[in-house]
C-alpha positions as CSV (number, residue, x, y, z in Angstrom):
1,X,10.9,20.0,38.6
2,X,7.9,17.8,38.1
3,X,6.1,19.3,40.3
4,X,6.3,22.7,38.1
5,X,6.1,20.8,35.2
6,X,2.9,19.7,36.2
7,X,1.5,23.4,37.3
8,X,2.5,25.0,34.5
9,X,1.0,22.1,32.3
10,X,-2.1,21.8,34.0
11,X,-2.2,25.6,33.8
12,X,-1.4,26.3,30.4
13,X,-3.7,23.1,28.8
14,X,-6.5,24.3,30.5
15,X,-6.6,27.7,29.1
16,X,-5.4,26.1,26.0
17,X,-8.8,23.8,25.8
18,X,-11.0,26.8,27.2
19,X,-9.9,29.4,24.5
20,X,-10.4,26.7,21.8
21,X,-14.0,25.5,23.1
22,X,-14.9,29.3,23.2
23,X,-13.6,29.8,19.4
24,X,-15.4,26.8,18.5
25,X,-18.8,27.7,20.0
26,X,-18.7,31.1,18.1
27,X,-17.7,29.3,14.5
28,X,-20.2,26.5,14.9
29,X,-22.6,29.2,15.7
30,X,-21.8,31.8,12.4
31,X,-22.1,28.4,10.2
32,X,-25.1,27.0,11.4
33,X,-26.8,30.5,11.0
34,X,-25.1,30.5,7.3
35,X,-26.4,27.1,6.6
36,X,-29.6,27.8,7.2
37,X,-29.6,31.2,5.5
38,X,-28.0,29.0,2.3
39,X,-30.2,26.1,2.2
40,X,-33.4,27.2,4.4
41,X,-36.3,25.3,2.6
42,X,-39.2,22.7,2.9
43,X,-37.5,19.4,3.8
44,X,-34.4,20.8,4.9
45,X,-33.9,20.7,8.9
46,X,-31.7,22.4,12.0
47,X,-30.4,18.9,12.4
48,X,-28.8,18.6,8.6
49,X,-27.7,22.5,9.3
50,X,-26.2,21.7,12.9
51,X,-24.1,18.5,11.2
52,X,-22.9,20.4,8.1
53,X,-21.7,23.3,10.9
54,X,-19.8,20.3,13.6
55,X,-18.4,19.2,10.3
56,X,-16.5,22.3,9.6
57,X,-15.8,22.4,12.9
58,X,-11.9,20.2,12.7
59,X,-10.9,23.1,9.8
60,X,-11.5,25.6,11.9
61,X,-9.7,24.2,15.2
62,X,-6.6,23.1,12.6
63,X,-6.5,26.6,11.7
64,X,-6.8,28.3,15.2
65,X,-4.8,25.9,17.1
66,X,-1.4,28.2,16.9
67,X,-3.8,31.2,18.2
68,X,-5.4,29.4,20.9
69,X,-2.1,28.2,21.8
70,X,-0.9,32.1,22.2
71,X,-3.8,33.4,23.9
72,X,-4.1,30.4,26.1
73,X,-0.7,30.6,27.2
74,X,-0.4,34.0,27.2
75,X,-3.6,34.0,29.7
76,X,-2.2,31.2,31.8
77,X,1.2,33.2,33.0
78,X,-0.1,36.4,33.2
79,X,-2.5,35.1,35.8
80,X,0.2,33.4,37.4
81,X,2.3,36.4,37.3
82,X,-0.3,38.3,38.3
83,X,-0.5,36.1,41.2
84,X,2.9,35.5,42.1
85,X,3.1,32.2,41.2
86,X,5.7,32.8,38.5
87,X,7.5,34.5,40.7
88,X,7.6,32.3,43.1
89,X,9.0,29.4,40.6
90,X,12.1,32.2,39.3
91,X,12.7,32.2,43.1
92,X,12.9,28.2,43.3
93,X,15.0,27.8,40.1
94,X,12.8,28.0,37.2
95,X,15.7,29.9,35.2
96,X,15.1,31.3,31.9
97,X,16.1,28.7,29.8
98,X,14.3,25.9,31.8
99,X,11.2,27.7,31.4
100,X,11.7,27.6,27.2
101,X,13.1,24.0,27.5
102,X,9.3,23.3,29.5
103,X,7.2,25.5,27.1
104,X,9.2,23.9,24.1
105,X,7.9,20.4,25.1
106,X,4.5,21.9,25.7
107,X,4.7,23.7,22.3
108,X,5.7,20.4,20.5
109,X,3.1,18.6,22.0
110,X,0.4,21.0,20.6
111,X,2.0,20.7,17.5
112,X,1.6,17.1,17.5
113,X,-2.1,17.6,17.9
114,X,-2.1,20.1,15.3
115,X,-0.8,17.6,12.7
116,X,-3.2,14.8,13.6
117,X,-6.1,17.2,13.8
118,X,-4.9,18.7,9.4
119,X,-3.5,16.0,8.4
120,X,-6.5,13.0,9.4
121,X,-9.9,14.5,11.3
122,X,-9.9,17.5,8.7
123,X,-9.6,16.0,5.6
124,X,-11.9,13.3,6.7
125,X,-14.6,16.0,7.7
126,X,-14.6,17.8,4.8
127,X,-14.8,14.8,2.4
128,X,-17.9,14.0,4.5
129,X,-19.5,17.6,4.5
130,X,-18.4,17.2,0.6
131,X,-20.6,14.9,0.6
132,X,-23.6,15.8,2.3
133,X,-23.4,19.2,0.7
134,X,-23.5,16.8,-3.0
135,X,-26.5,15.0,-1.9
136,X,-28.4,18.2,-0.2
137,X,-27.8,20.2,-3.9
138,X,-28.8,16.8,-5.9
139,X,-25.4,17.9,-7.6
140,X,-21.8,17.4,-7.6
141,X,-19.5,19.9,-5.8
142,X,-16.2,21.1,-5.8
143,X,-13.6,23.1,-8.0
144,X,-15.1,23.5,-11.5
145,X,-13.2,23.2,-14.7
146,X,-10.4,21.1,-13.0
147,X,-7.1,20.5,-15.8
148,X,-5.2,17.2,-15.9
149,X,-2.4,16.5,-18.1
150,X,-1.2,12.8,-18.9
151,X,2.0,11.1,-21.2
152,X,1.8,8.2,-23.3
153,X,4.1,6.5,-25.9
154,X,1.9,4.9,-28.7
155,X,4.6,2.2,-31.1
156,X,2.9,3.9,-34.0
157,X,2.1,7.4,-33.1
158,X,5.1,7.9,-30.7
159,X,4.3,10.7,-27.8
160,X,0.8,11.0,-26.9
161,X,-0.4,14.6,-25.0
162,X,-3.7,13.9,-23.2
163,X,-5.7,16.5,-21.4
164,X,-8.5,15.8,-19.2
165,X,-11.1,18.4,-17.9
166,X,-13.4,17.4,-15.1
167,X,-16.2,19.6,-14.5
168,X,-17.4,19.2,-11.1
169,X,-16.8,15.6,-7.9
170,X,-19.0,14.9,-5.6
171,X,-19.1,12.4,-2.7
172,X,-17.5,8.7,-3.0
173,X,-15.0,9.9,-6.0
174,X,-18.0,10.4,-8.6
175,X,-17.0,12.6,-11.4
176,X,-18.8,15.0,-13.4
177,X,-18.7,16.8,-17.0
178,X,-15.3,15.0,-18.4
179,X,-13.9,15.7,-21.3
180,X,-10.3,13.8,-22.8
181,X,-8.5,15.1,-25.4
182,X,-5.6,13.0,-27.3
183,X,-3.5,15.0,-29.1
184,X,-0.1,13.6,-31.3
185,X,3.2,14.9,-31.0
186,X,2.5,17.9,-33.6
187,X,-0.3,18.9,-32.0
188,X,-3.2,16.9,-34.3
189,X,-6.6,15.8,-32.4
190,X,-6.6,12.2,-32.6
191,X,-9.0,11.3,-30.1
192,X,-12.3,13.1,-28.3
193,X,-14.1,11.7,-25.4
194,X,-17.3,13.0,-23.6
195,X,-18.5,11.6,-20.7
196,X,-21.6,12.5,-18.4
197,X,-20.0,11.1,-15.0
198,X,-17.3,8.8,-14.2
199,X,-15.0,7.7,-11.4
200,X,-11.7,6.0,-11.1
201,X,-11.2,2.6,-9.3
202,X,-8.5,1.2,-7.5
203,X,-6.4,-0.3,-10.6
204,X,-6.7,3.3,-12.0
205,X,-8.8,2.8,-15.1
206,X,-11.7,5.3,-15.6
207,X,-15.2,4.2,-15.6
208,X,-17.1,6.4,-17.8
209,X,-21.1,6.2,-18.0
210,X,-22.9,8.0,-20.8
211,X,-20.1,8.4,-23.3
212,X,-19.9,10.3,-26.9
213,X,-16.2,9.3,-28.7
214,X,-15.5,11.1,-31.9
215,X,-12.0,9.8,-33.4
216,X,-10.0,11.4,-36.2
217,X,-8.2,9.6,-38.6
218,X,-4.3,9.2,-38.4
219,X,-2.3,10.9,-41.7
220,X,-1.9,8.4,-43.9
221,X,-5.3,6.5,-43.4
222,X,-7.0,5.1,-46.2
223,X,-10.0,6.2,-44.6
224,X,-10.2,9.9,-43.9
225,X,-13.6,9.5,-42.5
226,X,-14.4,11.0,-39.0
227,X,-16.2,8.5,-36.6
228,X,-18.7,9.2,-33.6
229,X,-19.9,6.6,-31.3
230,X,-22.2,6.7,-28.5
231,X,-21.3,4.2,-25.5
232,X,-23.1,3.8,-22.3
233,X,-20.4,3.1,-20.8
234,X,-16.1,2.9,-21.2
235,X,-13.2,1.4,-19.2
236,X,-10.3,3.9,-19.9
237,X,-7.1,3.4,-18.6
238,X,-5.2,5.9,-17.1
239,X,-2.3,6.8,-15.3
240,X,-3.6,8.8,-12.8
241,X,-4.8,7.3,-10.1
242,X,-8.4,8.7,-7.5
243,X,-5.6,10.8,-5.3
244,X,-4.5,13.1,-8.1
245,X,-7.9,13.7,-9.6
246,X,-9.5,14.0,-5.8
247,X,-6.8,15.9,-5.3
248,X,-7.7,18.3,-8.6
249,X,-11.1,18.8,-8.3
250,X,-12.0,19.0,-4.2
251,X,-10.9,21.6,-1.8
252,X,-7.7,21.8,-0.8
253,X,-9.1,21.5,2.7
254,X,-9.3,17.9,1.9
255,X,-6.1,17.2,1.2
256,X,-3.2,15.9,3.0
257,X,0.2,16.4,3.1
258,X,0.6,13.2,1.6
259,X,-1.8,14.0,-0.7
260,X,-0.5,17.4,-1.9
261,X,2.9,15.6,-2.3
262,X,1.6,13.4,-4.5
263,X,-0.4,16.4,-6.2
264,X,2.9,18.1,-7.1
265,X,5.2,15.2,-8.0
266,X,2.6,15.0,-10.8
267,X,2.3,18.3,-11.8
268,X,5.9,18.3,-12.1
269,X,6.1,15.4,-13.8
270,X,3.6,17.0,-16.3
271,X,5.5,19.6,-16.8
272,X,2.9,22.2,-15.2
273,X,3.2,24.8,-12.8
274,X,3.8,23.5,-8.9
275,X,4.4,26.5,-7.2
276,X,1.1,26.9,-6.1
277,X,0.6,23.6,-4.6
278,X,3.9,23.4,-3.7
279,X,3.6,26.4,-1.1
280,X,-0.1,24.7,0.0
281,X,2.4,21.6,0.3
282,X,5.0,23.5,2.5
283,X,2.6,25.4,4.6
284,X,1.1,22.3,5.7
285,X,3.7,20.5,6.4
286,X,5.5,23.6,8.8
287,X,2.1,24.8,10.3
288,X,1.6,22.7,13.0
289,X,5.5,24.0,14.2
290,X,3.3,27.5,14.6
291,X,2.3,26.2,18.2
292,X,6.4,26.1,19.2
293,X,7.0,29.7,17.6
294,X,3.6,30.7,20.0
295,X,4.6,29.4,23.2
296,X,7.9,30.8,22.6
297,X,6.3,34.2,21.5
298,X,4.1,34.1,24.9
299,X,6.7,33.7,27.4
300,X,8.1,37.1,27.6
301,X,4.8,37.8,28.4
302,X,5.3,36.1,32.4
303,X,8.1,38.5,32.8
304,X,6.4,42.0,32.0
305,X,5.4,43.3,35.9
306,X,1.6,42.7,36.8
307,X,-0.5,45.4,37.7
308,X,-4.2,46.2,37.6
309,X,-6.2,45.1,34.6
310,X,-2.8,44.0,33.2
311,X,-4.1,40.5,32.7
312,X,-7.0,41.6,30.0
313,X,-4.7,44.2,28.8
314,X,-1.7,41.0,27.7
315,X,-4.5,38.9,26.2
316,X,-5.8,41.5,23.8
317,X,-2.2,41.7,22.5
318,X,-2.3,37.9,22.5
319,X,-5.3,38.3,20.0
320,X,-3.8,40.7,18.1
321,X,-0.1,39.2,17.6
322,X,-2.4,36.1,16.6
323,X,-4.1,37.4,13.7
324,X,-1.4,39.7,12.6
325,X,0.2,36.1,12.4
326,X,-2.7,34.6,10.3
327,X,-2.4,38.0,8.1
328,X,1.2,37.7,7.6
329,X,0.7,33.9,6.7
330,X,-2.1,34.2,4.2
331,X,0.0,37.4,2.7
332,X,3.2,35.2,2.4
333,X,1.8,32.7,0.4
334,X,-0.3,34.8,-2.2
335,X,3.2,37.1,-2.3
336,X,5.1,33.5,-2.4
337,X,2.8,32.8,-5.8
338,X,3.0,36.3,-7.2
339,X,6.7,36.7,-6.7
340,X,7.9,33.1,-7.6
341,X,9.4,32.7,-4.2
342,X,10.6,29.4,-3.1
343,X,7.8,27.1,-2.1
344,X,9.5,26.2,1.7
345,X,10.8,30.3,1.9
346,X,7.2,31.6,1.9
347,X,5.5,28.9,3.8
348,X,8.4,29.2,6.3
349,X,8.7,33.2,6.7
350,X,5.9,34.0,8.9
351,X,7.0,31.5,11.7
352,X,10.5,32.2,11.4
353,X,9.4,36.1,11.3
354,X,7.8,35.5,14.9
355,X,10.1,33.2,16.4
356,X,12.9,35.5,16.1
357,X,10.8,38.5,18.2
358,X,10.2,36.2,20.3
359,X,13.6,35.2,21.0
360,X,14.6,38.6,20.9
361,X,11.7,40.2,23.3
362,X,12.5,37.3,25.6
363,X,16.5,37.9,25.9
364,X,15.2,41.2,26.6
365,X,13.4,41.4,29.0
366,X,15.3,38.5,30.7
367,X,18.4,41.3,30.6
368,X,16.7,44.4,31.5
369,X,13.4,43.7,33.3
């Protein structure tokens, strides 16, 4: 059994790597071309291009890991099939079941890459290309027109409702364009603060350069004067700590499943709508269990009979049960949103969609062929 362990490892992991290389090459190639199309100009070199394109290059192996996986194993028995290799191993023992148990193992494996590969080199690469992308422009990047929401119990005031809009982050956590609004429990503006940048440190108190704070006076004031001062710069503490804002403004392609956690515990805790991150939340968390549902879905494809061209013939249906896979992912989740579904139901549906075909093509053909 080790000894077909090893073959159909060595096998499989090698088309595995060689379908992921190829996928690779191509992206690196469309968004070094795009890169320079975008930002071709004096002082602007191949070199800066060719590193903002390997930086994007961890999303898109995160992201095409369960269709390498298909078409890699896919390839890798229908060559031994073609060859009667596979046959050869039915003849020895290799039953049905012990070839899922093996390709189970294999797929589990893969997924563990998958989830070190989403959930650490990815978010780390696109922070970086974040970065280089904000120093390149000479301006920050990322989701404009962010919304936060924070709580706070004043012993005069009682409830405090504070809303925080950040314009724009760039590299190292530097904010852009904020905006705080304190608001009493009626509803009153109590409090207006305008800030050119910013960023939070580690005790979570925001440090605001180039400030404007206009304050209204509290009902019941002897003063009913409204005062504007102009700072150049204000500690304001906060609840919400460089992960949640991050976590607001930057792509969600550098977030982790931590991070997106986090994201929605406060949004729930805020009282604001989850289901949107939640389903970001779920989808990472089950993706990297695509690769099982993909070996799984490629096994029946050992067991269909072998005959001229039918090699190049089972890939092409590898490629296309792949992206019908992608399309029935990315379709689940925008349905998931539309629909209200349940955040774990439409991150969960496309895999469990495929896993039962596969199950069922396998018994199958197992029965019949």
């Amino acid at each position: 059994m080790k000894t077909i362990r090893r073959l159909l490892y060595r096998e499989i992991v090698g088309s595995v790597a060689f379908v992921s290389v190829a996928f690779l090459a191509l992206f690196f190639f469309i968004d070094f071309v795009e890169e320079l199309n975008a930002r071709g100009r004096p002082g602007f070199s191949a070199w800066q291009g060719a590193r903002l394109a390997l930086l994007e290059a961890p999303s898109h192996l995160y992201e095409l890991m369960p269709i390498t996986v298909l078409i890699g194993t896919i390839y890798a028995l229908s060559r031994m099939a073609q060859s009667s290799e596979f046959t050869i191993l039915r003849t020895g023992g290799l039953g049905p079941g012990r070839a899922l148990g093996l390709l189970a193992a294999l797929g589990a494996a893969f997924a563990v890459v998958t989830f070190v590969v989403g959930d650490y080199v990815t978010p780390a690469a696109e922070r970086q290309f974040v970065q280089l992308q904000a120093r390149d422009k000479g301006f920050s990047v990322g989701r404009a027109g962010a919304w936060l929401k924070e709580r706070r119990i004043d012993p005069v005031l009682g409830e405090i409702s504070i809303a925080i809009n950040i314009g724009a982050a760039g590299g190292a956590g530097a904010l852009q364009g904020i905006r705080i609004f304190e608001h009493d429990a009626r509803g009153r503006l109590l409090k207006q603060i305008e800030a050119d940048s910013g960023h939070v440190d580690s005790h979570e108190v925001w440090q605001l350069q180039g400030v404007t704070r206009t304050i209204w006076p509290i009902e019941g004031s002897p003063t009913a004067q409204v005062r504007e001062e102009h700072l150049p710069s204000l500690a304001w503490p906060s609840s919400l700590s460089a992960e949640v804002v991050g976590s607001a403004v930057l792509p969600l392609k550098t977030m982790t499943t931590i991070d997106l956690w986090r994201y929605v515990s406060h949004l729930s805790a805020q009282a604001q709508d989850t289901q949107r991150h939640a389903i970001q939340f779920w989808k990472k968390a089950l993706y990297p269990l695509a690769c099982l549902v993909m070996v799984a879905l490629a096994l029946p494809f050992a067991y269909l009979q072998s005959r001229a061209g039918g090699t190049s013939l089972k890939v092409f249906g590898g490629i296309m049960l792949g992206i019908s896979f992608v399309l029935l992912n990315n379709v689940a989740s925008h349905l998931g949103v539309l629909r209200d579904w349940t955040p774990w139901v439409a991150a969960s549906m496309p895999s469990l969609t495929y896993l039962g075909l596969s199950l069922v093509a396998f018994a199958w053909l197992v029965r019949y062929r």
